[in-house]
C-alpha positions in Angstrom: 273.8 5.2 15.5 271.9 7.2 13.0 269.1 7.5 15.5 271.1 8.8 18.5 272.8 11.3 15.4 269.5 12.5 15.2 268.6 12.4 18.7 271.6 14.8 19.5 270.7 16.9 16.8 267.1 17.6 17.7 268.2 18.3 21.3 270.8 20.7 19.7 268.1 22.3 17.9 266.3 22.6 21.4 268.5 24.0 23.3 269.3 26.5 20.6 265.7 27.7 20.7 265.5 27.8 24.4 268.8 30.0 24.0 267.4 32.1 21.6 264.1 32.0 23.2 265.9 33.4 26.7 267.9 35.9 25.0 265.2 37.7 23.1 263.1 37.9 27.0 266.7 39.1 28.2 266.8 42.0 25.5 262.8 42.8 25.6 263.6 43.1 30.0 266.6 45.2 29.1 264.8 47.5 26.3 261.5 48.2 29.0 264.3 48.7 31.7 265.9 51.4 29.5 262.4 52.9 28.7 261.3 53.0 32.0 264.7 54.9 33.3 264.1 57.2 30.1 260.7 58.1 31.8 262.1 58.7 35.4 264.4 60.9 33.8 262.2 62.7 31.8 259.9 62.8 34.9 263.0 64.2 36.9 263.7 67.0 34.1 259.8 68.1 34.1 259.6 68.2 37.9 262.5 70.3 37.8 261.4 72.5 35.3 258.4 72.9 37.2 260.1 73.9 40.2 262.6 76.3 38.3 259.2 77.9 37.2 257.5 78.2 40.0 260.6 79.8 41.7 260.9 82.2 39.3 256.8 83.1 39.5 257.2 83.5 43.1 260.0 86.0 43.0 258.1 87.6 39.8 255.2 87.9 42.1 257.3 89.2 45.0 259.1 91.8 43.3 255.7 92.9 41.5 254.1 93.6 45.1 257.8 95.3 46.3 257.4 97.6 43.1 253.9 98.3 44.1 254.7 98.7 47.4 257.8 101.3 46.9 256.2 103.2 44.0 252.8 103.7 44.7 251.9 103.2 47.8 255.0 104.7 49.9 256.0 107.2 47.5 253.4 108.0 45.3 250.2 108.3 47.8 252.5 109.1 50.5 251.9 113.2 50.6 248.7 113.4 48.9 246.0 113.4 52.2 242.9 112.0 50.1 244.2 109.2 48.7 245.3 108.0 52.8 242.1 105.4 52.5 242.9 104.3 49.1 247.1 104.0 50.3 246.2 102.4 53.9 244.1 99.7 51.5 247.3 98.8 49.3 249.7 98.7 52.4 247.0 96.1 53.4 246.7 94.0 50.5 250.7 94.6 50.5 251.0 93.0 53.9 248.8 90.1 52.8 250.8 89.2 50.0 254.1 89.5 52.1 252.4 87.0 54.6 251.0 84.4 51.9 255.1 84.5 50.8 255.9 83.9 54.3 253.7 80.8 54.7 254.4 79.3 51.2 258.6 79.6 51.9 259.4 79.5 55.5 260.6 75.6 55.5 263.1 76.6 52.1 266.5 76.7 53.4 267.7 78.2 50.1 266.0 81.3 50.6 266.4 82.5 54.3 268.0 85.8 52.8 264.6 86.2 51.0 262.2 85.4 53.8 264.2 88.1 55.9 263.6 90.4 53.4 259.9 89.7 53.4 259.6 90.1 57.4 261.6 93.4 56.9 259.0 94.6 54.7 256.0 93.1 56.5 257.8 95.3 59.8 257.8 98.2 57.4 254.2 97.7 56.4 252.6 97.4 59.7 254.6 100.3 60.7 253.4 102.5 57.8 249.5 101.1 58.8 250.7 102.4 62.1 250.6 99.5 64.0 254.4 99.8 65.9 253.7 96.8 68.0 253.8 94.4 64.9 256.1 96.2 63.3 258.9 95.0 65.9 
């Protein structure tokens, strides 16, 4: 009797371990789960960031050449006959900048308002470089 008392007890003790034993695995799975959703998310948040940024430098960038564009080279140069070489070189560099934004945003449904503006301006361009064909 006392050995089967003692029997029961040790397989008591056994199973008591195994139970502790699985729920410490069960909290270490949970715990890395949690950590590893904790790093999507912060992997989410950055990548979003990153896109929030880079939105934000393209239209920096855009409205930089738009600026240079309106100020310098179409009012600005526009009456003064020697600087015509030095204006038709801006309206170029203009025009390439317009098409780099064109190839970097034409499959962004967001901005469709944007990349009509930029084929407005690239008509404008090619018109002021005299070149009516492209313009259209």
């Amino acid at each position: 009797m006392v050995f089967s008392s003692i029997a029961l007890t040790v397989a008591a003790a056994l199973i008591a371990e195994s139970n502790i034993k699985l729920y410490r695995q069960t909290l270490a799975r949970e715990q890395t789960e949690r950590e590893r959703a904790e790093q999507e998310r912060l992997l989410r948040v950055d990548a979003e960031q990153a896109r929030v940024e880079a939105e934000g430098n393209f239209e920096l960038a855009r409205e930089a050449v738009d600026s240079m564009l309106k100020e310098v080279a179409v009012e600005w140069m526009a009456d003064v006959p020697q600087l015509e070489q030095m204006r038709r070189q801006l309206l170029e560099q203009a025009l390439t900048f317009y098409e780099d934004f064109l190839r970097a945003k034409t499959h962004d449904a967001r901005i469709a308002y944007e990349v009509g503006s930029i084929y407005r301006n690239v008509g404008y361009v090619q018109n002021l470089l005299g070149d009516e064909t492209k313009a259209l």
